[in-house]
KOLPA-300384 format. One record per residue (C-alpha): residue number from 0; x, y, z. Coordinates in steps of 0.5 Angstrom, whole numbers, plus 500, padded with zeros to 3 digits. Example, Ala and Ser with C-alpha at 12.3 -4.5 7.8 and 13.67 -1.06 7.14 Angstrom:
2
R; pos; c1; c2; c3
R; 0; 525; 491; 516 $
R; 1; 527; 498; 514 $
This chain:
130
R; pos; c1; c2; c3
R; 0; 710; 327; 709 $
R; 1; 709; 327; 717 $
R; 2; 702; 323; 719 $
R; 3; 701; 322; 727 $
R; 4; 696; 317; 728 $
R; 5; 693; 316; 735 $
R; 6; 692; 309; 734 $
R; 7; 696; 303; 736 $
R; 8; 699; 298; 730 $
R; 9; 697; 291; 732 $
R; 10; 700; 285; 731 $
R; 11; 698; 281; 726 $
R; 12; 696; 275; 732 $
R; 13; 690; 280; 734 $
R; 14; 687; 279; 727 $
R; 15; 690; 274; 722 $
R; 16; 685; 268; 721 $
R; 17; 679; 272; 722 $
R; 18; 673; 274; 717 $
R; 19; 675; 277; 711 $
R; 20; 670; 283; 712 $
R; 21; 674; 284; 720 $
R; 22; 680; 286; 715 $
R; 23; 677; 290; 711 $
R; 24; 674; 294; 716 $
R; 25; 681; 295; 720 $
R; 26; 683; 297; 713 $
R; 27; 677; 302; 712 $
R; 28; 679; 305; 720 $
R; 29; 685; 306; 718 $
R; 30; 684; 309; 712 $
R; 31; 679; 314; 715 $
R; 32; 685; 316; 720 $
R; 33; 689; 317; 714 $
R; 34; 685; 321; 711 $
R; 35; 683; 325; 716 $
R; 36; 691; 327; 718 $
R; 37; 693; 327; 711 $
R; 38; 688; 333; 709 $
R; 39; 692; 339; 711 $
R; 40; 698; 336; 709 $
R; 41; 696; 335; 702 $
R; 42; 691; 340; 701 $
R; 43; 687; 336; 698 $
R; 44; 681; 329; 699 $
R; 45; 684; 323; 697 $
R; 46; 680; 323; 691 $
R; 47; 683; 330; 688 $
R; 48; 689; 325; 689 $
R; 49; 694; 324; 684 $
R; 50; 696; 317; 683 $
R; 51; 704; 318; 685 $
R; 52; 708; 316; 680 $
R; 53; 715; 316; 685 $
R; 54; 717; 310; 689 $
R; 55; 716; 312; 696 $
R; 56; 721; 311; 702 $
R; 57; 715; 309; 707 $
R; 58; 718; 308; 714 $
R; 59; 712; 307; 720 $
R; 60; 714; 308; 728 $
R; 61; 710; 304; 733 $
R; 62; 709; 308; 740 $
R; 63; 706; 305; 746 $
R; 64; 705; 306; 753 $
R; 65; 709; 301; 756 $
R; 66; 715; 296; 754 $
R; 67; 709; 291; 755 $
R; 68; 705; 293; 749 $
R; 69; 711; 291; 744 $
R; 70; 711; 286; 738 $
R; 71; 717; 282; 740 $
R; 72; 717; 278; 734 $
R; 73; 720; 280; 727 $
R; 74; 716; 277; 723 $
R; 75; 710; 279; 726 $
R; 76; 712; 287; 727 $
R; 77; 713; 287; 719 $
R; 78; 707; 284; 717 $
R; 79; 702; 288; 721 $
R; 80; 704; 294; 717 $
R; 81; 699; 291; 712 $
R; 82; 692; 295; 713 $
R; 83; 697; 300; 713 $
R; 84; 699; 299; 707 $
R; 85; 693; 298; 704 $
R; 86; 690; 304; 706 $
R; 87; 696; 308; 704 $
R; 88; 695; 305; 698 $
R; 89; 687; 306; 697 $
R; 90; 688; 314; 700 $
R; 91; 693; 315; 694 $
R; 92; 698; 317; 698 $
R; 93; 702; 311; 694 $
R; 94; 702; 308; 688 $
R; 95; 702; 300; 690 $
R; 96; 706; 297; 696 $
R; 97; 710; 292; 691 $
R; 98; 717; 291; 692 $
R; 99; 717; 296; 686 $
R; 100; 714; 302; 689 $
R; 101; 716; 302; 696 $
R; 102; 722; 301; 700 $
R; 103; 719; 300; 707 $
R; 104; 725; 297; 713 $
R; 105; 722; 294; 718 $
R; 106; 718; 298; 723 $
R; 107; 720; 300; 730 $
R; 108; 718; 301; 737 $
R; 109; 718; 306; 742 $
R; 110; 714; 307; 748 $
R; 111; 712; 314; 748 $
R; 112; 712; 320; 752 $
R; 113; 705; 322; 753 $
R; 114; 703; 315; 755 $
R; 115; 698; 314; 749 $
R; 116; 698; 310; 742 $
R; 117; 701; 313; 736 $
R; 118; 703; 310; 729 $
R; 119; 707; 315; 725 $
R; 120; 708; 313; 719 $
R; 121; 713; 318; 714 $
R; 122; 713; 317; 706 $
R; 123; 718; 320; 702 $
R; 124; 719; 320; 694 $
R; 125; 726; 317; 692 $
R; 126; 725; 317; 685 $
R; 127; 721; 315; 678 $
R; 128; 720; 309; 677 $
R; 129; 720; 307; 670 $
């Protein structure tokens, strides 16, 4: 599954140290993102969902406007999937985002053609976990 989310991936730095409820409702933005992408892709609302039992490939790509907008840090690129993650999780589209369910390489960064912010994010099932 393909999801194409026009809405920029940010750095952990814009909003780590903040109050519980701002990450939260980050989280709940993406979530609503996902869920709406995902409906035709699916077929289904996130609560007809079934919980995945497979382990997911989930790759992310981040496209921005210009070289300027990229995350030069590592750490900070891999860290700032996690509202994500926690939305991917909550909208059923992955069972839980341990080690154990999702393999999830570093994201990467591109500027885009159309000049605008995108994440695009690409779940694939591997296989069964036991």
């Amino acid at each position: 599954m393909i999801l194409r989310i026009p809405r920029r991936l940010e750095s952990p730095n814009t909003w780590q140290g903040r109050h519980w409820r701002y990450k939260q409702q980050l989280t709940r933005v993406w979530e609503q993102e996902i869920a709406y992408v995902a409906l035709p892709a699916t077929g289904c609302l996130w609560i007809a969902r079934p919980v995945p039992t497979t382990r997911m490939l989930v790759t992310v790509e981040r496209d921005v406007p210009s070289r300027r907008n990229f995350i030069r840090d590592d750490d900070n690129l891999r860290f700032a999937v996690k509202p994500l993650l926690d939305a991917l999780k909550r909208q059923c589209l992955i069972r839980d985002d341990s080690r154990r369910w999702i393999v999830l390489p570093t994201p990467t960064q591109h500027v885009s053609e159309d000049g605008k912010d995108w994440t695009v994010i690409r779940i694939t099932p591997m296989r069964r976990v036991r």
